[in-house]
N, C-alpha and C positions, 0 to 999 in steps of 0.2 A: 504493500500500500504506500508505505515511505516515497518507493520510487515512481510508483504511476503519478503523486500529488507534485514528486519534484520531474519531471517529464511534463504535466500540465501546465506549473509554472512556467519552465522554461518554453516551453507552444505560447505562452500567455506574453511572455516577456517580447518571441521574436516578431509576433505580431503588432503589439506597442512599441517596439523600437523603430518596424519598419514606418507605420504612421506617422512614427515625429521625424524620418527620415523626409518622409514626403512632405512633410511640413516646412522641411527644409530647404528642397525645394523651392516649394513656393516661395520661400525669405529670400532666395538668391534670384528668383526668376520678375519680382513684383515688388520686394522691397528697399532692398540692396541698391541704390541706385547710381552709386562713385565706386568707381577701380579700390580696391584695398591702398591703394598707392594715397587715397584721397578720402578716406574713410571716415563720417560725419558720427560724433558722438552719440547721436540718436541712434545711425545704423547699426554702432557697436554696444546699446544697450538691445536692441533687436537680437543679437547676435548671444548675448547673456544668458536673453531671457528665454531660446530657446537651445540652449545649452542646460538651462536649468531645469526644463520641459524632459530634455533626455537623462538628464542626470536622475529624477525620480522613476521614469518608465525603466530604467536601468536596476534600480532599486538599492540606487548610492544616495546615503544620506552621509552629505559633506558638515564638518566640521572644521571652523575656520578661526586661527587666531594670528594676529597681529593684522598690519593695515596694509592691504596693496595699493603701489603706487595709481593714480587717476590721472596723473599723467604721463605723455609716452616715456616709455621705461624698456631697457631691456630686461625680460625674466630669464632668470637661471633655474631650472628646478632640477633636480632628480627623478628617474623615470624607472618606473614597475611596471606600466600594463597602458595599453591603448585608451585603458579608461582615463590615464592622465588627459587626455585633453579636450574632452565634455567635463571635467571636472575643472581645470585651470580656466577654459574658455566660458564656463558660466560665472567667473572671479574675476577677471579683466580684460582689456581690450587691447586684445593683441594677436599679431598675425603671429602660426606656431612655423615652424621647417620641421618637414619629416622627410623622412626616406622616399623612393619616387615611386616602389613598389605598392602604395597607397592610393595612386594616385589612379592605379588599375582597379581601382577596387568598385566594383560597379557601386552607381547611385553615388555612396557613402562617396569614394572618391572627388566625383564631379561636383559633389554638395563641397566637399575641402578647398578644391583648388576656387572655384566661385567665390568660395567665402573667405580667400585670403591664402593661405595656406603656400609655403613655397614649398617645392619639392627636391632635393638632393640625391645624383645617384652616388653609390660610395664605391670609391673608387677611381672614376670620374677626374681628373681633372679640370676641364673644360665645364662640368658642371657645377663643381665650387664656384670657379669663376665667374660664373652667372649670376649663383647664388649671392655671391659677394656683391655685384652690382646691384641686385636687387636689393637685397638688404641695406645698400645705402640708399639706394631712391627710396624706400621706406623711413629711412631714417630722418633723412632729409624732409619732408612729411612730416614730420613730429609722429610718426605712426608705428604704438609700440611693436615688440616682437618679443616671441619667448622661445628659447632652446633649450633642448636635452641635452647639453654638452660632455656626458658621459659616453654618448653615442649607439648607448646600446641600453635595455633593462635591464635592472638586477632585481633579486628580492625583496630590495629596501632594508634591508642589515648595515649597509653603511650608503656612503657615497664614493663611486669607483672615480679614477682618474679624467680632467675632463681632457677632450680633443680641443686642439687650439686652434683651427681652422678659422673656423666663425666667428671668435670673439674679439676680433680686432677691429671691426667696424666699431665696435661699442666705444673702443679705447680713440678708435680716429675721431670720433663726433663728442668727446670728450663727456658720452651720455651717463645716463641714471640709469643705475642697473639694483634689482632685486633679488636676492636669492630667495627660492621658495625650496620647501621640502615639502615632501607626501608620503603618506603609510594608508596602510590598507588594513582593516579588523574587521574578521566576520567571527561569531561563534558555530559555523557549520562548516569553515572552510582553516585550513591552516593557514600561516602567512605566505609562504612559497607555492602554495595553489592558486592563492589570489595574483600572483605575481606572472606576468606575460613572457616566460623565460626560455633560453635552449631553443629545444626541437620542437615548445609547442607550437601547435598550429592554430589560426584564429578559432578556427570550429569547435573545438575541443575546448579551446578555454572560454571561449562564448557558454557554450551549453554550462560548462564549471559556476560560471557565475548569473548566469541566470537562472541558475535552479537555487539558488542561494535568497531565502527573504529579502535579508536587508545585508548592505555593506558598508559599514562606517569608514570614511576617508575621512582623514586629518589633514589638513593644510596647512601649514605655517610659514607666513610672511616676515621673512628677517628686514633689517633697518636698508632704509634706501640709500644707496652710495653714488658716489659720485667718483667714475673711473679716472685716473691720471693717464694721460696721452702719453704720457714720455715710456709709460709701460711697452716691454716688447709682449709678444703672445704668452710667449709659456712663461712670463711674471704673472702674467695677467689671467692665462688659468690655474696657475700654483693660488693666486690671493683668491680670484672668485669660488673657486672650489673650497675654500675653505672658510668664506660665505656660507657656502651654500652645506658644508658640514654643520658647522657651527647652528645654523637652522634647522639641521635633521635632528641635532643631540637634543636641541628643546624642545623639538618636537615629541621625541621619544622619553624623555621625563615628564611630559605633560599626559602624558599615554598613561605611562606606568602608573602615573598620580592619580 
């Protein structure tokens, strides 16, 4: 019985996710009306508030402490699981980079890149370099952006080394940068199931967490900084990473508490 009610749920869950997919949609196709490059405050509370819409038919309830910045900012977070980013993009207004195999990703894909999203193949050369440019005409914009500069998930046990590719735009524009952390607590799931890692594959760790009631995510927003230009890259990811620890360790003492 256990498993036909959690096999229901998860039928229950794919159906409500696809809906607010299509919803999505509609936001990029009728509301959405500036290039991400020129993205109007109003469109990026649009952009919140149905983030927040998935974040419930998901059946994450976020937990949030300290202040994200409301103006453009670059985020630094730590990354566990795809769900990072219905979770950070219901929190603030910012375009995210991910990898470009997402970008394949029917519907959900086309809803990302419409709605901001830059893509990275890794590997790639010539695709950094893109990336890079983009990232400054965003910048330039006043239009934040938020990177996984780990480059990859972990469990959430620490914060892994970051990649210093990406983060020199922050330092040339002389921007505001935020370290954020995130965890993930279910009492049905351990923490490494919750976590998007290895050989899993989407399908598998979809059904994992949508057969799951509720998922508590923690979020914690450390103090807004202000990066020094004369920084080279890898000063600049040795300091932000440890930001952006520094934010995971309160976050996990606020846990324990």
């Amino acid at each position: 019985m256990t498993s036909f009610w959690r096999s229901l749920r998860c039928l229950w869950r794919i159906i409500s996710v696809f809906i607010q997919v299509l919803r999505g949609v509609h936001l990029v196709l009728f509301l959405l009306k500036n290039p991400p490059e020129t993205r109007t405050p109003a469109e990026w509370r649009s952009i919140n508030a149905w983030s927040k819409g998935a974040c419930k038919r998901l059946g994450l309830r976020v937990h949030v402490s300290g202040t994200p910045a409301t103006d453009s900012a670059m985020f630094l977070s730590n990354h566990i699981s795809w769900l990072d980013i219905p979770v950070l993009q219901s929190l603030v207004s910012a375009s995210f980079v991910s990898k470009a195999e997402v970008r394949q990703w029917p519907i959900i894909g086309w809803v990302a890149y419409h709605g901001g999203t830059l893509f990275v193949k890794r590997g790639k050369h010539d695709s950094f370099t893109e990336l890079r440019e983009a990232l400054a005409t965003r910048l330039i914009h006043k239009q934040g952006i938020l990177l996984f500069p780990e480059g990859t998930t972990t469990n959430g046990d620490q914060v892994a080394p970051f990649k210093t590719r990406l983060l020199q735009p922050a330092a040339d524009f002389g921007l505001v940068v935020q370290a954020v952390a995130l965890q993930y607590r279910s009492s049905a799931l351990p923490q490494k199931k919750l976590a998007f890692i290895g050989n899993d594959t989407f399908a598998k760790h979809a059904f994992r967490v949508f057969s799951v009631p509720i998922i508590d995510v923690y979020v914690h927003f450390g103090q807004v900084q202000q990066l020094d230009p004369q920084w080279d890259k890898r000063a600049l990811a040795q300091y932000t990473r440890q930001w952006v620890a520094d934010a995971h360790a309160v976050l996990q003492a606020n846990i324990t508490n």
